[in-house]
C-alpha positions as CSV (number, residue, x, y, z in Angstrom):
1,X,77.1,52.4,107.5
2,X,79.0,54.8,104.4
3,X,77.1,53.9,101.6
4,X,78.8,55.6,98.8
5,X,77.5,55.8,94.8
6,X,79.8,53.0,93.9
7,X,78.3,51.0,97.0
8,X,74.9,52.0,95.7
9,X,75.8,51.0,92.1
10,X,77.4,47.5,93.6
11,X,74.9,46.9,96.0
12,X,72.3,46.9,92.3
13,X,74.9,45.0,90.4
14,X,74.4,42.5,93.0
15,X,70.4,42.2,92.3
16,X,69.7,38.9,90.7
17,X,70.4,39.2,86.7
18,X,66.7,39.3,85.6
19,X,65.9,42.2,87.1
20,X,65.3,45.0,85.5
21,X,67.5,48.3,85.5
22,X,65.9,50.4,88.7
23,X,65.5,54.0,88.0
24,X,67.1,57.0,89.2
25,X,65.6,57.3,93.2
26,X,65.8,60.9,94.3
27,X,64.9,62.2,97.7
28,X,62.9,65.6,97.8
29,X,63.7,67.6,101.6
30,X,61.6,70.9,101.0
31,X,59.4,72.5,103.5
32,X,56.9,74.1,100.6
33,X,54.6,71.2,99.8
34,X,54.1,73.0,96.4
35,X,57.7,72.8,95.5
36,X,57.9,69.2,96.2
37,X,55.2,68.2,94.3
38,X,55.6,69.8,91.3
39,X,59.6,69.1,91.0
40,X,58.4,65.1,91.9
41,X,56.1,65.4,89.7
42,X,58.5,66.6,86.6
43,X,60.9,64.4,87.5
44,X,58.7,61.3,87.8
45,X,57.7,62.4,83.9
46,X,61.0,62.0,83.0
47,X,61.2,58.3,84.6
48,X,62.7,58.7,87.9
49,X,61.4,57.4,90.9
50,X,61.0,60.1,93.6
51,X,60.5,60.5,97.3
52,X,60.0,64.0,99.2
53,X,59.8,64.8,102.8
54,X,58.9,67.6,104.4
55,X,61.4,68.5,107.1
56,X,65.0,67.0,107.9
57,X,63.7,64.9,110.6
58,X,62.6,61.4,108.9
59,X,66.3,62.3,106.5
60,X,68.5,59.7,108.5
61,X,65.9,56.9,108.9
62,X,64.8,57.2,104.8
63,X,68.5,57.1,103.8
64,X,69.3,53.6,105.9
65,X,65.8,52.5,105.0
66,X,66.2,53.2,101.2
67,X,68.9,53.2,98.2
68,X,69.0,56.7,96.7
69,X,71.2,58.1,93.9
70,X,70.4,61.5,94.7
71,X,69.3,64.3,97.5
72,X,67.8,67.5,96.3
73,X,67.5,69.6,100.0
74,X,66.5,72.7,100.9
75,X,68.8,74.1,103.6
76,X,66.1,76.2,105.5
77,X,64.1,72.5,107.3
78,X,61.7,74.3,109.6
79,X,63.6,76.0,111.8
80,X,66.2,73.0,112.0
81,X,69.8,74.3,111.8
82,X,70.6,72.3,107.8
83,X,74.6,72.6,108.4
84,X,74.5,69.7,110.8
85,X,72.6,68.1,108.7
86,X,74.4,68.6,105.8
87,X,77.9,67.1,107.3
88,X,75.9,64.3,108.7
89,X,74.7,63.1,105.0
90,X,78.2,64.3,103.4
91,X,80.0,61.9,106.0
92,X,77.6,59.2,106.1
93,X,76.4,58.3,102.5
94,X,78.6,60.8,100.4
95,X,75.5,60.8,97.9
96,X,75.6,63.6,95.6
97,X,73.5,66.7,96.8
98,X,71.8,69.5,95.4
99,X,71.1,72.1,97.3
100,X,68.0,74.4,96.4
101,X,67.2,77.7,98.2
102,X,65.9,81.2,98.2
103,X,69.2,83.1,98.6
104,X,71.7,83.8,95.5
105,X,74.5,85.0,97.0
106,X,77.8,83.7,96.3
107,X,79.5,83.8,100.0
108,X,76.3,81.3,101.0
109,X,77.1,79.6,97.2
110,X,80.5,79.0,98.1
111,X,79.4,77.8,102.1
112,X,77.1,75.3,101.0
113,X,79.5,74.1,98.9
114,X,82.4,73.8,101.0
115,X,80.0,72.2,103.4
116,X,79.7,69.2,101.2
117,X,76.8,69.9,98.5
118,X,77.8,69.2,94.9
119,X,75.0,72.1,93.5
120,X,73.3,74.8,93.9
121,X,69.8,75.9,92.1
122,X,67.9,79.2,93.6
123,X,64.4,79.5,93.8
124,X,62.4,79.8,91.8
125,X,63.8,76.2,90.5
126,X,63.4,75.1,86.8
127,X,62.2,71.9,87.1
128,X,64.1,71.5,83.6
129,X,67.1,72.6,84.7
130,X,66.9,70.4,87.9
131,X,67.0,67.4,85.8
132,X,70.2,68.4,83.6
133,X,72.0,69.0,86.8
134,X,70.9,65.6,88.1
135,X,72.0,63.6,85.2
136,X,75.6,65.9,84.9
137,X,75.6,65.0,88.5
138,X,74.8,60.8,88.1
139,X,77.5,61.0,85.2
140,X,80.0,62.6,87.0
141,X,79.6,60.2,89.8
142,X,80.2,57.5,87.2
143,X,83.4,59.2,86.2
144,X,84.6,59.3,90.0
145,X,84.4,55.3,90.2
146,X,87.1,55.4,87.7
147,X,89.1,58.0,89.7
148,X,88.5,56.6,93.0
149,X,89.6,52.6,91.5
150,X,93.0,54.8,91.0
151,X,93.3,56.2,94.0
152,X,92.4,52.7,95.8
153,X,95.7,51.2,94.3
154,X,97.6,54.0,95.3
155,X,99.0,54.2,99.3
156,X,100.4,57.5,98.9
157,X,102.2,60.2,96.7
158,X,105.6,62.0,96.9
159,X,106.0,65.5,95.5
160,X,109.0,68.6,96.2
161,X,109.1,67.1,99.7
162,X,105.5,66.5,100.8
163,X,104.0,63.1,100.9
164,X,100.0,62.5,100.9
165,X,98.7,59.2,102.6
166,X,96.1,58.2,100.4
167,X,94.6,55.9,102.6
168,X,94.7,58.3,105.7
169,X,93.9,61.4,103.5
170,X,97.2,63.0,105.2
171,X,99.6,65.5,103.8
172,X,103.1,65.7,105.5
173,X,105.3,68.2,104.9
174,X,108.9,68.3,103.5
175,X,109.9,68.9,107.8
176,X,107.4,66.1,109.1
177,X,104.1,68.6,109.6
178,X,100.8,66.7,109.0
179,X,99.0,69.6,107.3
180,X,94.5,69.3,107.5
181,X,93.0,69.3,104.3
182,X,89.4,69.1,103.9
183,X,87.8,66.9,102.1
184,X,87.7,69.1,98.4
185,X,91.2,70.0,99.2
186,X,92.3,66.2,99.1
187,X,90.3,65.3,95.9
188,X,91.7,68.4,94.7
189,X,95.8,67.5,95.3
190,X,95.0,64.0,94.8
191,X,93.5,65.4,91.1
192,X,97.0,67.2,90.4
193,X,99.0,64.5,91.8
194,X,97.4,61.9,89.5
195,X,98.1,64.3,86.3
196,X,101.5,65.9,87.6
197,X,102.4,68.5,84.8
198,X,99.9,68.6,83.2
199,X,97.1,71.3,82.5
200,X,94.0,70.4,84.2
201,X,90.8,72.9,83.0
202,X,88.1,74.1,85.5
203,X,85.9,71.6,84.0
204,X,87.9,68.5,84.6
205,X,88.9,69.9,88.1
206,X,85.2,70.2,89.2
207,X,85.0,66.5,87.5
208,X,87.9,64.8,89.1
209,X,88.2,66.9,92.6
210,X,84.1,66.1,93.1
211,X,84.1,69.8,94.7
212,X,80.5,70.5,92.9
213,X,79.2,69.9,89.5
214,X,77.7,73.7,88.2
215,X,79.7,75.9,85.6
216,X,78.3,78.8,86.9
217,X,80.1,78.2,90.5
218,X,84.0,77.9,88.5
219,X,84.6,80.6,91.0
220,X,84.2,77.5,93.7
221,X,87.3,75.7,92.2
222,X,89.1,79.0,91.8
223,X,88.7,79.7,95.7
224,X,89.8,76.0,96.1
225,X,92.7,76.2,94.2
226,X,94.2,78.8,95.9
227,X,93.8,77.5,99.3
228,X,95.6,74.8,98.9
229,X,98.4,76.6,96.7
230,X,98.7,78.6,100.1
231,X,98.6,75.2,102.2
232,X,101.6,74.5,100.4
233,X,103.8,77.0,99.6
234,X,103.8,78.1,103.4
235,X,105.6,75.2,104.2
236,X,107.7,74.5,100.8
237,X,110.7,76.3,99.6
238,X,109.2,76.1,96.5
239,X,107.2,78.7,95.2
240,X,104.6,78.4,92.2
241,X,103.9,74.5,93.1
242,X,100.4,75.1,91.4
243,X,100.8,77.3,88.4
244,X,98.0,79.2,87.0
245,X,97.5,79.0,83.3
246,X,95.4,81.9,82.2
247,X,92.6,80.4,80.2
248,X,93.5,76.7,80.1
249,X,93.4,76.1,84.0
250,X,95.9,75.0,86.4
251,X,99.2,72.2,87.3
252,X,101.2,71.0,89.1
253,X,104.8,72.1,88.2
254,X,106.5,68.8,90.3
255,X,107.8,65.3,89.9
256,X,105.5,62.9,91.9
257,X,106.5,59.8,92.8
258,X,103.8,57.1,93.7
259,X,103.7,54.3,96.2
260,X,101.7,51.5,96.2
């Protein structure tokens, strides 16, 4: 069953009115017992509730078992290959994830990401710093809601010839080619298409595209970006669809109609 944060947040609106607000429930996946207990430990301080396990194997059963708001994972489960893994959680709960790890490098920063985490920490992890990124994590997820209630009363967009199914998460191009777009490359057009002309900064792109949540990883929208500006112009007459403001961020130099 997809169990997405606004399902999460509906499913505790739906909780009898004299309960009390629940905490923040995060999920721990680390194979050093040391690192799980001090990070639940911190975190638990700072009044959320916190579960760990040590390997990906009990993952599934504790996320259809249990409503969390968050999963902190670290991609190296035993011996277990995590990229599986990773799609598995991205497709089935759509939680947001942060991903925490030994290696700094930005080709695995910008894998992970593209893979479906929404942030990125290296070892060894601040304990302080985890718990900003969670609650910049929780808010943006707030902040989707909105976007996504906009995106559920529009059926699709028309733009220089292209039209993307909302519903269907499909692009066609101006000649009738359906065009794949992963999932960051959807929130990412859907983002422009909702703001047509308008300059959209890094910072509101990471917000409204969902692609991941850390400023140090602007490079991650930048990498994005021009994907999909390739996507496009290769089958548009139109060059400079996405233009690049130096500084400010990017838009989308089109008309867009909207169907509902």
């Amino acid at each position: 069953m997809l169990r997405t944060p606004v399902t999460y947040l509906t499913e505790r609106a739906l909780m009898p009115s004299t309960t009390v607000t629940l905490p923040v429930h995060a999920l721990i996946v680390d194979g050093d017992s040391g690192v799980r207990a001090s990070l639940a430990s911190y975190l638990a301080e700072n009044e959320l509730r916190v579960s760990t396990l040590p390997d990906g194997r009990g993952l599934d059963d504790a996320l259809r078992r249990e409503i969390f708001d968050i999963l902190i994972l670290n991609p190296k489960l035993g011996g277990e290959d995590a990229m599986p893994v990773l799609r598995q959680v991205r497709d089935e709960y759509n939680i947001p994830i942060i991903l925490i790890t030994g290696r700094d490098e930005e080709a695995d920063r910008v894998m992970w990401l593209e893979l479906g985490a929404d942030d990125y920490l290296s070892k060894p992890v601040s304990p302080r710093e985890l718990l900003a990124r969670i609650r910049a994590l929780l808010r943006r997820a707030r902040s989707n809601q909105t976007v996504a209630q906009g995106l559920a009363r529009v059926r699709a967009y028309r733009f220089a010839g292209f039209e993307l199914n909302v519903w269907l998460h499909r692009l066609v191009t101006p000649d009738g080619k359906v065009i794949a777009l992963t999932n960051a490359e959807f929130h990412l057009l859907a983002a422009f298409l909702a703001a047509p002309q308008r300059v959209l900064s890094r910072e509101q792109l990471l917000d409204l595209s969902r692609v991941h949540s850390a400023e140090v990883y602007d490079r991650a929208i930048d990498v994005q970006v021009g994907r999909l500006r390739r996507k496009l112009e290769a089958n548009s007459i139109h060059d400079g669809l996405i233009h690049t403001d130096r500084g400010a961020g990017y838009s989308l130099n089109v008309a867009v109609d909207i169907i509902q």
